[in-house]
N, C-alpha and C positions, 0 to 999 in steps of 0.2 A: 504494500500500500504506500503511495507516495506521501511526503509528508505534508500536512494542510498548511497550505498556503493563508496570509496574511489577511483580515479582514480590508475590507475597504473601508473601513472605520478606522480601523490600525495605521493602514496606510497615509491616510489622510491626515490623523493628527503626528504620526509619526515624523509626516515631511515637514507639518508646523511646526515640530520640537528642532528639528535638523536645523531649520530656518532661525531659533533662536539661538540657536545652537551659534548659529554662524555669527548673529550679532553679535553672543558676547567673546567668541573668537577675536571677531574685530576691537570691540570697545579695548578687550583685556590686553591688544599688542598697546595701547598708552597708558597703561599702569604697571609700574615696576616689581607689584606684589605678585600680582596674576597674572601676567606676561606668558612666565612659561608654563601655564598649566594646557595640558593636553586634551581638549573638550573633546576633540574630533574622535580620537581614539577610544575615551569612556563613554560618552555619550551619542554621539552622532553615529558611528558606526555599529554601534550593537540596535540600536534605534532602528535605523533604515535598514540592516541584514540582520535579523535577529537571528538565533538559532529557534527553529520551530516551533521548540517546545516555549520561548520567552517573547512569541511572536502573537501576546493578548494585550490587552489594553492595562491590565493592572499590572505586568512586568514594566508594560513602557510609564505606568504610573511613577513604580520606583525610581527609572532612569529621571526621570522628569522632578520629580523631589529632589534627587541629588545631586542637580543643577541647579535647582533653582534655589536652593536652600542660601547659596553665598548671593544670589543677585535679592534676594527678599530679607536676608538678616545684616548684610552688609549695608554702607552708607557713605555718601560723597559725588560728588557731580557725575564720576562715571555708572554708577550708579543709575541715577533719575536719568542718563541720557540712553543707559539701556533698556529700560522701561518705556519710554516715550517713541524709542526708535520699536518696540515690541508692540507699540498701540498704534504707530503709525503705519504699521504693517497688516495692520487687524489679524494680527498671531491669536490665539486663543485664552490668553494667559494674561493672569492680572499679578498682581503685587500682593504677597500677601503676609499677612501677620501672625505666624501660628501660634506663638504663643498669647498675643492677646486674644486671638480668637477660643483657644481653650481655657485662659481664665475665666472669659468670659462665660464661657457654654459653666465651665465647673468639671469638666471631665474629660479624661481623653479616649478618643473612639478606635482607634484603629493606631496598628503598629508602626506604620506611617509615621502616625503625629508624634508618634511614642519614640521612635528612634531617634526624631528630628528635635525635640528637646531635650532626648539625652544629652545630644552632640552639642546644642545649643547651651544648655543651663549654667555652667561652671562661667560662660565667655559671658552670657547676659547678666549675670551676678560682676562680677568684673570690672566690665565700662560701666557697669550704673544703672543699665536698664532694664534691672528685677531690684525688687524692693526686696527687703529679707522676708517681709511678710508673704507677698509673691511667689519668690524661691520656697518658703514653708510650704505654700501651697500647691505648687508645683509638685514639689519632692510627696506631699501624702496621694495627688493624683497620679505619679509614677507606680508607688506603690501599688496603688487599687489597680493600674491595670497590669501588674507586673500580675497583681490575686488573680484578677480575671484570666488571664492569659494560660495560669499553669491550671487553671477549674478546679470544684469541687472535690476534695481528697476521696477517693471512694476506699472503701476499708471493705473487708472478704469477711465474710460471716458463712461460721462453719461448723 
């Protein structure tokens, strides 16, 4: 059996991801931090040839988090000039705020959001932008889904 080809759904935002992909290619050759990081290779390319089996929309979800994670946490003119050049394109993709978006909600849903403030918490405590109260509350929402995640202990009755 040949192996299934890529949705047209896939395809389509996969070329939009590739497309932002290139913007911040471009932006990052004028900043000395990101310069040399290698987008093409981590994200463009698994993106547009996936292997078959990571060729769904929720594998390309992940590629797409771990792009975007430094253009949506990070800050500084290149920055806003990669987002404006990402709206001027009518790319798919907005700017976003995970972590005030889950203080806000009170919880975190999905592993996603959960790995993404791992990586994030220590750096946003840092520069300043988590309050300790925040970080507390962050750190007991990690926990609950760290519970959810491993489920209900079952014990053998015998």
């Amino acid at each position: 059996m040949p192996p299934k080809k890529p949705s047209t759904k896939y395809l389509a935002r996969a070329a939009a991801f590739a497309e932002a992909v290139d913007l911040g290619t471009e932006i990052a050759k004028t900043v000395p931090e990101i310069a040399s990081e290698d987008w093409n290779t981590f994200f463009k390319v698994p993106a547009l040839a996936p292997e078959p089996a990571f060729a769904t929309l929720k594998s390309l979800a992940y590629l797409e988090n771990a792009f975007f994670t430094y253009w949506n946490e990070a800050s500084g003119e290149h920055v806003e000039r990669f987002w404006q050049r990402v709206a001027e394109r009518g790319l798919p993709f907005q700017r976003e705020d995970l972590v005030r978006e889950v203080l806000s909600r009170g919880r975190i849903r999905t592993e996603i959001e959960y790995q993404t403030i791992v990586d994030a918490w220590v750096i946003l405590q840092q520069t300043g932008k988590l309050s300790q109260a925040e970080a507390e509350e962050l750190s007991g929402m990690m926990q609950q889904f760290e519970q959810r995640a491993k489920g209900p202990k079952r014990t053998r009755s015998g």
